[in-house]
N, CA, C and O atoms as a GROMACS GRO file, in nm:
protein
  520
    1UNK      N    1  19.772   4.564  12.727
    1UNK     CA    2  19.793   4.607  12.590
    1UNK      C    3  19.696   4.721  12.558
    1UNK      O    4  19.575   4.709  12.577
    2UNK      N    5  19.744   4.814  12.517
    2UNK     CA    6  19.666   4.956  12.443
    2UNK      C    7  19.565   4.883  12.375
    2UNK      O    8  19.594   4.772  12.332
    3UNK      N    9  19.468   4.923  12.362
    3UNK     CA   10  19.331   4.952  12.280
    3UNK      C   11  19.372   5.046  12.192
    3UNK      O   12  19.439   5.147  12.214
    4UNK      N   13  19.325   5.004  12.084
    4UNK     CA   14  19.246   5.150  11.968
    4UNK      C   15  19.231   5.233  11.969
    4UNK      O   16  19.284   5.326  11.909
    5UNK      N   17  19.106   5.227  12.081
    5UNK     CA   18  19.080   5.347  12.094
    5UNK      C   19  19.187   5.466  12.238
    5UNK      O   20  19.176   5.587  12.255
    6UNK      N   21  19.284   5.361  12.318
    6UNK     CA   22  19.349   5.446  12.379
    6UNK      C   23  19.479   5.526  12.256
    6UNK      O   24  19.544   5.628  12.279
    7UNK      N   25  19.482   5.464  12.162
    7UNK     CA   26  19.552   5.513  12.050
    7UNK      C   27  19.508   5.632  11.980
    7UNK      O   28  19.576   5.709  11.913
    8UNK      N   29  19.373   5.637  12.006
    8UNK     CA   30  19.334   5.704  11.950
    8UNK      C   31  19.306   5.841  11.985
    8UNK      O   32  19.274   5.944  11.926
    9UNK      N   33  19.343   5.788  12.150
    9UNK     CA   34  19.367   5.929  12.262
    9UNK      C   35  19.436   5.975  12.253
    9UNK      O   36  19.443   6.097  12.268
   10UNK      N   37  19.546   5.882  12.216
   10UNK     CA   38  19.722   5.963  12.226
   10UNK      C   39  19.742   6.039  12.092
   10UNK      O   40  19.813   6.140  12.084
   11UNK      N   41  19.673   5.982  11.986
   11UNK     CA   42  19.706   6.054  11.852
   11UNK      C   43  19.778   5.965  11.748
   11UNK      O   44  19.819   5.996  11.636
   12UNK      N   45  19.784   5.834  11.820
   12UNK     CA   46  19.864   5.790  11.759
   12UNK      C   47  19.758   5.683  11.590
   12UNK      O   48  19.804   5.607  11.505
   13UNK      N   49  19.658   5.717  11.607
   13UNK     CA   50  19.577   5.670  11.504
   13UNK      C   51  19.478   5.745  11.490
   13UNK      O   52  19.385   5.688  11.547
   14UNK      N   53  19.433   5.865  11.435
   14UNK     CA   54  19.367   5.895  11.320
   14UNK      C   55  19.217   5.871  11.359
   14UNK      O   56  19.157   5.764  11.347
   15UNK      N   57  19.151   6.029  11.423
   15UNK     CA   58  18.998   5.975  11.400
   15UNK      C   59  18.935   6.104  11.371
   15UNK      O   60  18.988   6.215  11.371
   16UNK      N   61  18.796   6.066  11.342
   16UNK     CA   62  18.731   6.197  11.326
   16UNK      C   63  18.636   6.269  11.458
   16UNK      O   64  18.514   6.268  11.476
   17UNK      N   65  18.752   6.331  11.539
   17UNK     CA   66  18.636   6.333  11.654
   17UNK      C   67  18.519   6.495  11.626
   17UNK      O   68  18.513   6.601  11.564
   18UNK      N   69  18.472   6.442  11.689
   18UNK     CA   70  18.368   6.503  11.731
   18UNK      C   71  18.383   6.602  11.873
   18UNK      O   72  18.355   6.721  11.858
   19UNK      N   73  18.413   6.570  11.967
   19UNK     CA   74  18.357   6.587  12.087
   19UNK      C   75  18.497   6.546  12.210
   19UNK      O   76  18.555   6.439  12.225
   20UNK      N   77  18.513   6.654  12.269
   20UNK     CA   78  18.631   6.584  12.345
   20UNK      C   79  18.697   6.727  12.492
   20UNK      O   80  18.739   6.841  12.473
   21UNK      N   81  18.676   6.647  12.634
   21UNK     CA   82  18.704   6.732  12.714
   21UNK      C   83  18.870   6.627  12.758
   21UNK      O   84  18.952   6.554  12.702
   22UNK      N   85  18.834   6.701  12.926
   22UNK     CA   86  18.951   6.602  13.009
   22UNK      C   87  18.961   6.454  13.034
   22UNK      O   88  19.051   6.385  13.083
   23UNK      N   89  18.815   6.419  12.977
   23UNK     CA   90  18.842   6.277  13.020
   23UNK      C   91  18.702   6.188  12.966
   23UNK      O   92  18.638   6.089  13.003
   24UNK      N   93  18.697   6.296  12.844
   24UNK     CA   94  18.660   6.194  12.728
   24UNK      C   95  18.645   6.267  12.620
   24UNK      O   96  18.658   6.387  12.596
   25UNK      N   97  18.599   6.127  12.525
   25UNK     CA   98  18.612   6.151  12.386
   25UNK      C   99  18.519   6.082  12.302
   25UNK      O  100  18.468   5.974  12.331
   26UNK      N  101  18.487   6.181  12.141
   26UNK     CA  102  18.367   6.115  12.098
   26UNK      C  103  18.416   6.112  11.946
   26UNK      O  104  18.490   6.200  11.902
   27UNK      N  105  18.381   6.033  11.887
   27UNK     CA  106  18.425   6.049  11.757
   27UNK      C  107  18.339   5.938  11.644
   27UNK      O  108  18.267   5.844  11.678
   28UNK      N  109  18.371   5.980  11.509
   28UNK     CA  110  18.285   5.858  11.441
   28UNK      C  111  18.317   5.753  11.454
   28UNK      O  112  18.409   5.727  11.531
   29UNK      N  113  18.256   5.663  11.388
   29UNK     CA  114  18.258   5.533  11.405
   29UNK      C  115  18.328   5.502  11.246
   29UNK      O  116  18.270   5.566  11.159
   30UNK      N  117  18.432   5.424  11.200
   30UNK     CA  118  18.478   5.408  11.110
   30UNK      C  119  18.354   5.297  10.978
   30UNK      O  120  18.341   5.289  10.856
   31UNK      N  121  18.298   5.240  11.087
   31UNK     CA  122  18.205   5.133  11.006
   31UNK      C  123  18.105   5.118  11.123
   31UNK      O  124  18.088   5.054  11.227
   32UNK      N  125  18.023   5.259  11.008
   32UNK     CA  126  17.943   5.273  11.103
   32UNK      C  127  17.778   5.240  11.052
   32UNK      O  128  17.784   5.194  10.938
   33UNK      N  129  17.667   5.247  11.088
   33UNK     CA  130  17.529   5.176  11.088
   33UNK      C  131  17.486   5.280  10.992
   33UNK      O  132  17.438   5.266  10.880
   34UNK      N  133  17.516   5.398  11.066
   34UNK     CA  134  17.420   5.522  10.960
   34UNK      C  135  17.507   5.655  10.981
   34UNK      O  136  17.592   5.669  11.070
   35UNK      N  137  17.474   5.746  10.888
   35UNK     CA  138  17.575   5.862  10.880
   35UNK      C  139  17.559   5.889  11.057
   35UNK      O  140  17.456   5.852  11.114
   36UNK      N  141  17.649   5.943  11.117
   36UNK     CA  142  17.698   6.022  11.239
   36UNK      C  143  17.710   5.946  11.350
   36UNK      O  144  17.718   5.990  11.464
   37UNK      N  145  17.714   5.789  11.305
   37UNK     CA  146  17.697   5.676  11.422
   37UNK      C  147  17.858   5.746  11.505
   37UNK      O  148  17.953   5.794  11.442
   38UNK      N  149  17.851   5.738  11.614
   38UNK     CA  150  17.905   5.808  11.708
   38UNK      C  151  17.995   5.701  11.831
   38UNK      O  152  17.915   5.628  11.889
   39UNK      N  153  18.132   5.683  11.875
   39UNK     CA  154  18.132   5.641  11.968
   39UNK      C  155  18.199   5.722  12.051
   39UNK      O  156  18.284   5.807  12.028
   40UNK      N  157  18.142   5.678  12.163
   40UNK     CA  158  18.149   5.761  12.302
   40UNK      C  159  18.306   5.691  12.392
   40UNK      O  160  18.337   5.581  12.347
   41UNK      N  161  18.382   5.733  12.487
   41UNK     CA  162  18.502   5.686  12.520
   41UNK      C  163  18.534   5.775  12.689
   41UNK      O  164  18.519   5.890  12.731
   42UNK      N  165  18.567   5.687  12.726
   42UNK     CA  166  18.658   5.733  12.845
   42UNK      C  167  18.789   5.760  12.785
   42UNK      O  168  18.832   5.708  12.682
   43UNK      N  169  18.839   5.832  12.847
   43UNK     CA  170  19.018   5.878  12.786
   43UNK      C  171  19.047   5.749  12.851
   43UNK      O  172  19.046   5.658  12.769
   44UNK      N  173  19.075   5.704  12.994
   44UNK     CA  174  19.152   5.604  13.034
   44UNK      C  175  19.058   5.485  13.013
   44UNK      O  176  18.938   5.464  13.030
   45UNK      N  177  19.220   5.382  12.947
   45UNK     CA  178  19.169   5.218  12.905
   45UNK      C  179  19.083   5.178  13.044
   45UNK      O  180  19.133   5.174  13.157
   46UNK      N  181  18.950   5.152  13.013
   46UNK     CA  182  18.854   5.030  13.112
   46UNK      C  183  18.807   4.939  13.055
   46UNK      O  184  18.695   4.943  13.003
   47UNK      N  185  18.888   4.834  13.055
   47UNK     CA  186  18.775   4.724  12.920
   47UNK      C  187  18.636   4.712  12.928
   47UNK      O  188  18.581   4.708  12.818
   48UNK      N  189  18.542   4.703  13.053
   48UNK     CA  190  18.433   4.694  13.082
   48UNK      C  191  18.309   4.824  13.152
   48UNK      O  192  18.311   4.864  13.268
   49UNK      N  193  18.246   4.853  13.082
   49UNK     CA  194  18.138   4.976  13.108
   49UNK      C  195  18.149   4.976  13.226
   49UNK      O  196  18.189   5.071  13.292
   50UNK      N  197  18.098   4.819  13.288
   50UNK     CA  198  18.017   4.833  13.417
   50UNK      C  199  18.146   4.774  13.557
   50UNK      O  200  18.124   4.732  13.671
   51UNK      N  201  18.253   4.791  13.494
   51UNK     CA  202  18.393   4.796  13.562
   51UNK      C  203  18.443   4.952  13.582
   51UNK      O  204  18.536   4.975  13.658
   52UNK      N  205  18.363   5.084  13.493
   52UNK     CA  206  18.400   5.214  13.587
   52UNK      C  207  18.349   5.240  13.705
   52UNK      O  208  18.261   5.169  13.754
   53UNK      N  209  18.388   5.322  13.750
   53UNK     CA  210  18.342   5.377  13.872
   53UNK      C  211  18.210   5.455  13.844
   53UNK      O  212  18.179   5.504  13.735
   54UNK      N  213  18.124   5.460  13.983
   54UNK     CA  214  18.025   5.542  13.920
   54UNK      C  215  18.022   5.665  13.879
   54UNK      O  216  17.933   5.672  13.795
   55UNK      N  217  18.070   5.765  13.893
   55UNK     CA  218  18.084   5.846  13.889
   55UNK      C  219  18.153   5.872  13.717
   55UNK      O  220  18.096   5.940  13.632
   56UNK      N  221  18.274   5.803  13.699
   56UNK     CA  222  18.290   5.784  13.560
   56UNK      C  223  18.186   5.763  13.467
   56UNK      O  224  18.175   5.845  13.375
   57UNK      N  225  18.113   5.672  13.474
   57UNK     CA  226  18.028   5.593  13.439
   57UNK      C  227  17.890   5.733  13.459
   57UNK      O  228  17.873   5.773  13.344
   58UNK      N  229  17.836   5.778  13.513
   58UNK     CA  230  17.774   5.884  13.524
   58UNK      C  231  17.803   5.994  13.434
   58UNK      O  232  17.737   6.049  13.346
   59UNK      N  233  17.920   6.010  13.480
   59UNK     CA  234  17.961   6.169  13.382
   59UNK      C  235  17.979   6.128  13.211
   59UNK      O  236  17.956   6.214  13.126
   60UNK      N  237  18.017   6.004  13.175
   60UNK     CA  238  18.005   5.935  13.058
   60UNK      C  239  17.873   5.966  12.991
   60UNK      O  240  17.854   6.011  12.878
   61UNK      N  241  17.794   5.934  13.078
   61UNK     CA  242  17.648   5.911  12.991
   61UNK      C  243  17.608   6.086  13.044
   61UNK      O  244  17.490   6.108  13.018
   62UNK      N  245  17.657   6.175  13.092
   62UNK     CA  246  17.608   6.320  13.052
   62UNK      C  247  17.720   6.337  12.965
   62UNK      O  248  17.691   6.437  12.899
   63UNK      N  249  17.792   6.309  12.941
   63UNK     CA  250  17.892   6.356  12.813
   63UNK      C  251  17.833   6.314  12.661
   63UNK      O  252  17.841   6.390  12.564
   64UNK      N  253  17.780   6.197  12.656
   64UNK     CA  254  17.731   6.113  12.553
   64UNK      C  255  17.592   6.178  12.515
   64UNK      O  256  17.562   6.186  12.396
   65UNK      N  257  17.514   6.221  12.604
   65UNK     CA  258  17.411   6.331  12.600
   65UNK      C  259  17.460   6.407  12.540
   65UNK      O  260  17.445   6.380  12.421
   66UNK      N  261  17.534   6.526  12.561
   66UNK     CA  262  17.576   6.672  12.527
   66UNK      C  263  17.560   6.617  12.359
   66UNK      O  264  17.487   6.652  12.267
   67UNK      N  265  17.694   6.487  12.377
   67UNK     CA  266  17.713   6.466  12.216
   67UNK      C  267  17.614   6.398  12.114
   67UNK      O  268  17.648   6.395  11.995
   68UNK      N  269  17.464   6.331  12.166
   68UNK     CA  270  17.368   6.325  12.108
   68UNK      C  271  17.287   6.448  12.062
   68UNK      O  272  17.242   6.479  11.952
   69UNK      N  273  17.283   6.486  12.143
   69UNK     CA  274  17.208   6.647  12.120
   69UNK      C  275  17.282   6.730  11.997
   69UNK      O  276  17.214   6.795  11.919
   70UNK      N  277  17.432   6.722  11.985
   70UNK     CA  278  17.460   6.766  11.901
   70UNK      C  279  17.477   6.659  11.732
   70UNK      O  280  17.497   6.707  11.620
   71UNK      N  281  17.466   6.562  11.753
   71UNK     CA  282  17.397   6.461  11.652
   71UNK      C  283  17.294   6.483  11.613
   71UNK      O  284  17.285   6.514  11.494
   72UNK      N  285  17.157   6.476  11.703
   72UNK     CA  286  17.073   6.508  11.666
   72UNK      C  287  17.038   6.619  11.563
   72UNK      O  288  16.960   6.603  11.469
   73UNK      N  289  17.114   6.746  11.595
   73UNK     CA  290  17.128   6.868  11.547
   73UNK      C  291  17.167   6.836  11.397
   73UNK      O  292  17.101   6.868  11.299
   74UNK      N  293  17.267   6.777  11.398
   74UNK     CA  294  17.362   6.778  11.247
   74UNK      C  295  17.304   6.681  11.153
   74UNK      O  296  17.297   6.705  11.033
   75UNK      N  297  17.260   6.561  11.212
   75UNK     CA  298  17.179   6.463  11.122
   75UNK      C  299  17.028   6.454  11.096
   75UNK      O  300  16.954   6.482  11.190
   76UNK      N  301  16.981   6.423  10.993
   76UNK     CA  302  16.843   6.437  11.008
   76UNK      C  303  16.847   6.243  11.067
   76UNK      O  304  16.925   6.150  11.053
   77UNK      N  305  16.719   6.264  11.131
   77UNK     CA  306  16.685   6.152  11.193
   77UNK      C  307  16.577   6.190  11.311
   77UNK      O  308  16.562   6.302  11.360
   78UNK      N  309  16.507   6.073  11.345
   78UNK     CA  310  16.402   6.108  11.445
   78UNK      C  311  16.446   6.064  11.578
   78UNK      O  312  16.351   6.043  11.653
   79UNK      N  313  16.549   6.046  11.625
   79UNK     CA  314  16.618   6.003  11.746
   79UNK      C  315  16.741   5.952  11.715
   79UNK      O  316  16.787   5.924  11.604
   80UNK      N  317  16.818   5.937  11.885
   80UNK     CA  318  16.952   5.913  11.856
   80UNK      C  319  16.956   5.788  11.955
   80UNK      O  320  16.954   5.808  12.076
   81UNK      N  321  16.960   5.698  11.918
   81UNK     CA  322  16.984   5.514  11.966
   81UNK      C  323  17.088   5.501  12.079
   81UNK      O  324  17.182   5.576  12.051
   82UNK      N  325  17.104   5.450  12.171
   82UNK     CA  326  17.210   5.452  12.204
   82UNK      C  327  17.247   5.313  12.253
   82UNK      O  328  17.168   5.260  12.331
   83UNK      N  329  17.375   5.235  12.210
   83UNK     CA  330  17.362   5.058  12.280
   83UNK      C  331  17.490   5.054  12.330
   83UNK      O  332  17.563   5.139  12.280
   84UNK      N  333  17.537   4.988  12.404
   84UNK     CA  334  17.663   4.937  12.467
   84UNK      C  335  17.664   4.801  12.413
   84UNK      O  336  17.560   4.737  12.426
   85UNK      N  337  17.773   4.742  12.349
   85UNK     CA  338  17.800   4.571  12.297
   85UNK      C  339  17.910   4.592  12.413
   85UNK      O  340  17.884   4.557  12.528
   86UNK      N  341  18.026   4.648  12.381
   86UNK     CA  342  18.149   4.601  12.462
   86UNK      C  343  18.222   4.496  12.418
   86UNK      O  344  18.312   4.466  12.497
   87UNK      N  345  18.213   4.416  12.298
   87UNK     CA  346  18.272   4.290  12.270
   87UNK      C  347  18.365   4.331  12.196
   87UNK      O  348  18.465   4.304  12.263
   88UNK      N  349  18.407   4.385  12.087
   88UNK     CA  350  18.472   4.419  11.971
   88UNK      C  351  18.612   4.488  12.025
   88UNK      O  352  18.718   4.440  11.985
   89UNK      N  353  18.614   4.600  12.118
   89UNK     CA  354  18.700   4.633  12.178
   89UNK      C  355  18.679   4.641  12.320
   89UNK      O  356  18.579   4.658  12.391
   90UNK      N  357  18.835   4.618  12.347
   90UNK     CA  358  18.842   4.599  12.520
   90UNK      C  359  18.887   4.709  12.589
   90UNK      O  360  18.996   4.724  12.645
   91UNK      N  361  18.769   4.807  12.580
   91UNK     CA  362  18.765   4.948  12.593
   91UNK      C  363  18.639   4.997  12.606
   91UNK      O  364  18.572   4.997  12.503
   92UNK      N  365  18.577   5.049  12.731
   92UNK     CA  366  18.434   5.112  12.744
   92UNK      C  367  18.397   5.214  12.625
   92UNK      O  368  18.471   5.297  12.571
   93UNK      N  369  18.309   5.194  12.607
   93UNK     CA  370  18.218   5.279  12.469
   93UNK      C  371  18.097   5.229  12.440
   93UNK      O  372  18.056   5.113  12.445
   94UNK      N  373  18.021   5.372  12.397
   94UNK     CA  374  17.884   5.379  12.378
   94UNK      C  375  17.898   5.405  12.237
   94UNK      O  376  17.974   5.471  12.165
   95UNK      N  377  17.778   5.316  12.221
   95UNK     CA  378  17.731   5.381  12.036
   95UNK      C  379  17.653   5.477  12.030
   95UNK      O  380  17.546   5.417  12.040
   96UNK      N  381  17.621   5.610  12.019
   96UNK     CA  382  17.511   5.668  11.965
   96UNK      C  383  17.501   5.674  11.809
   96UNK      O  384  17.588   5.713  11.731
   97UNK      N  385  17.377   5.626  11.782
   97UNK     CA  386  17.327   5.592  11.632
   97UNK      C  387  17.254   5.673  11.608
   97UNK      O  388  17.185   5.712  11.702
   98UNK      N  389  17.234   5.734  11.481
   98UNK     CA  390  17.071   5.845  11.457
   98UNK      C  391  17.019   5.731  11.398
   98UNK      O  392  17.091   5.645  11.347
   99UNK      N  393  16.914   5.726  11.402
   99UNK     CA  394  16.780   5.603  11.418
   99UNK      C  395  16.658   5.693  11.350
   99UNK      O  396  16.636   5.805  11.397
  100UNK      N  397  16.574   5.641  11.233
  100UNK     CA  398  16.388   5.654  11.251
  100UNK      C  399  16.321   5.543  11.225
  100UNK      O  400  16.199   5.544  11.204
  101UNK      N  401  16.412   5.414  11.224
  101UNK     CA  402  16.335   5.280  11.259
  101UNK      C  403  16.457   5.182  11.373
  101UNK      O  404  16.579   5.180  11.389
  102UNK      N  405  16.383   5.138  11.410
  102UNK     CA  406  16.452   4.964  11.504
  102UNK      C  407  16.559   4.911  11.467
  102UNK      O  408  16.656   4.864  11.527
  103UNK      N  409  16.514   4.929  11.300
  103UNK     CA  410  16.652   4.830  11.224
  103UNK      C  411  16.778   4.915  11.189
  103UNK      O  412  16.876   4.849  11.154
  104UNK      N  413  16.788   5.014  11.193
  104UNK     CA  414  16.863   5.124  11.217
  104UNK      C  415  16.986   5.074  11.311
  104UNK      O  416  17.102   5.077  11.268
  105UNK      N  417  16.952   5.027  11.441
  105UNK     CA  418  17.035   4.986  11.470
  105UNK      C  419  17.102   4.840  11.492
  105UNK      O  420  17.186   4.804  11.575
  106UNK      N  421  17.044   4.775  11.401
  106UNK     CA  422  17.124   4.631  11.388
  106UNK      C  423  17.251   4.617  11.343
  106UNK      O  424  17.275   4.623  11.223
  107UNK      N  425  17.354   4.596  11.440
  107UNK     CA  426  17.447   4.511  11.401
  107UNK      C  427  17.529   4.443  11.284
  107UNK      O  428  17.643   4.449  11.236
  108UNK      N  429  17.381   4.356  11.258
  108UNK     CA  430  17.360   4.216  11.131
  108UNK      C  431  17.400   4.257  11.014
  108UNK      O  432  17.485   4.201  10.945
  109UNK      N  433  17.315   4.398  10.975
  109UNK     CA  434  17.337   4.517  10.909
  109UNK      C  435  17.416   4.501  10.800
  109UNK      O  436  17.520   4.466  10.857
  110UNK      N  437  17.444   4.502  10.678
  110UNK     CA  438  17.599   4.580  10.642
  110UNK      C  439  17.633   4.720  10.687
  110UNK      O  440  17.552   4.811  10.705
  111UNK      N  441  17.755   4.724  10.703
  111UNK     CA  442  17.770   4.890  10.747
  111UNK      C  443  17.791   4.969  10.613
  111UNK      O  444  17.811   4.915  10.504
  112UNK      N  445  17.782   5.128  10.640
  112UNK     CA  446  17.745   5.246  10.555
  112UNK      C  447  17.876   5.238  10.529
  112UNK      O  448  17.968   5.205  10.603
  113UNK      N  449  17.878   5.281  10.379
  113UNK     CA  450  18.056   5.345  10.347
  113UNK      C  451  18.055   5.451  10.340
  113UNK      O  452  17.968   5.453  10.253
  114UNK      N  453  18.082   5.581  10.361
  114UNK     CA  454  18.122   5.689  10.354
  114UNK      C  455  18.280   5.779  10.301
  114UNK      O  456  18.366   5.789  10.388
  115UNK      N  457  18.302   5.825  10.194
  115UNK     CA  458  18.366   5.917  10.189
  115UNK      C  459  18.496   5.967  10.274
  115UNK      O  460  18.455   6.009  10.382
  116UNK      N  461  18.605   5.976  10.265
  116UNK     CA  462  18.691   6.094  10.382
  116UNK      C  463  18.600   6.192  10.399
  116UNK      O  464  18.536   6.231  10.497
  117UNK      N  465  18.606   6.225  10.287
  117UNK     CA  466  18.494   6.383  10.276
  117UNK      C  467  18.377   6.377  10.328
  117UNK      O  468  18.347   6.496  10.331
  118UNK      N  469  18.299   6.326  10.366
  118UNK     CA  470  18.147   6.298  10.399
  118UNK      C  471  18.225   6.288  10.581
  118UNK      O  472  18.222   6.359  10.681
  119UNK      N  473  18.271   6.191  10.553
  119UNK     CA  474  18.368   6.197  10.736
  119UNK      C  475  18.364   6.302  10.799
  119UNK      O  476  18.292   6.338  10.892
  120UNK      N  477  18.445   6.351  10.744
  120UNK     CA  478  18.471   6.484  10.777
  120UNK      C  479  18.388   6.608  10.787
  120UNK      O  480  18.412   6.715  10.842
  121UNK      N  481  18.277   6.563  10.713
  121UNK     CA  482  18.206   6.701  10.725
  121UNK      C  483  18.110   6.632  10.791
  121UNK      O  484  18.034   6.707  10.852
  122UNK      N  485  18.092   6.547  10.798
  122UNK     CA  486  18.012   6.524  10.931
  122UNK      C  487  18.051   6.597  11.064
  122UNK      O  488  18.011   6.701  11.115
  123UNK      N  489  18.156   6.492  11.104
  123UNK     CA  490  18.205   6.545  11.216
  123UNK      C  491  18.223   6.692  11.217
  123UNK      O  492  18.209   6.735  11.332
  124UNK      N  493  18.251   6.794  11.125
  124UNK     CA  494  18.228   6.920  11.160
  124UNK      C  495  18.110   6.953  11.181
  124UNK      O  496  18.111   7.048  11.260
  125UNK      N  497  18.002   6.922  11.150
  125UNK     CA  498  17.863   6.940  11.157
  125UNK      C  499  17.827   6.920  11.319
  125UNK      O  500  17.764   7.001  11.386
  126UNK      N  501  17.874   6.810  11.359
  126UNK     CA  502  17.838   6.761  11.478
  126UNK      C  503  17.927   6.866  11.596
  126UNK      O  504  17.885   6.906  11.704
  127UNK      N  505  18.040   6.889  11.540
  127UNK     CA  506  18.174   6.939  11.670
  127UNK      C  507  18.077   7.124  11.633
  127UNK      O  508  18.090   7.181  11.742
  128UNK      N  509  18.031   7.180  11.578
  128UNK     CA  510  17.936   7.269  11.574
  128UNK      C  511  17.802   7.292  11.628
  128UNK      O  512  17.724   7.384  11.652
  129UNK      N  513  17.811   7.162  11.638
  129UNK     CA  514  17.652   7.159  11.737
  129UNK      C  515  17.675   7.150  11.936
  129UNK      O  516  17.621   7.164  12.046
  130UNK      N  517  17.797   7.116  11.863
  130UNK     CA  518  17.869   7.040  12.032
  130UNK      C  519  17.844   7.159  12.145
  130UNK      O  520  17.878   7.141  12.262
   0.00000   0.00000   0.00000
């Protein structure tokens, strides 16, 4: 069964990406921790991180780089967090979070509401830094 986020490859649901070559993709997080929380994606469905290949799995985390760096850029914050859960969807993805404390990135959290508009100009902020 399709994932979300492979839906979200095809077009068939609506995101705000950010960041996106041949064989991946970055975009916000709908309910997310803090403005520009970020998830990272393989184009093809892998339910499990540590079920890609290495090489996937390699070029992932220099892709997820490029797209921190350009987070960093667009958000104020003193670093960019980065965690793997894997539980929520059955689809490899990284969180990058902008972070200037620990609790920044909890979970437990309530999440941030944001705007379409704030969405959106985020992600242009960020696909500018890209």
């Amino acid at each position: 069964m399709d994932s979300i986020f492979t839906k979200i490859v095809r077009g068939e649901i609506p995101a705000y990406k950010v960041a996106e070559d041949d064989r991946f993709l970055a975009f916000l997080d709908v309910f997310p921790l803090q403005q520009g929380h970020t998830l990272v994606i393989p184009k093809e469905q892998i339910d499990y991180i540590y079920d890609l290949d290495d090489k996937l799995l390699a070029d992932l985390h220099v892709f997820a780089k490029k797209v921190a760096i350009a987070i960093k850029k667009a958000v104020s914050c003193e670093r960019i967090g980065i965690t793997v859960i894997g539980l929520e969807v059955p689809h490899a993805h990284i969180h990058l979070i902008p972070i200037n404390r620990m609790t920044d990135m909890d979970f437990t959290q309530p999440k941030q509401k944001f705007s379409p508009e704030e969405m959106e100009a985020t992600a242009q902020l960020i696909q500018q830094n890209f």
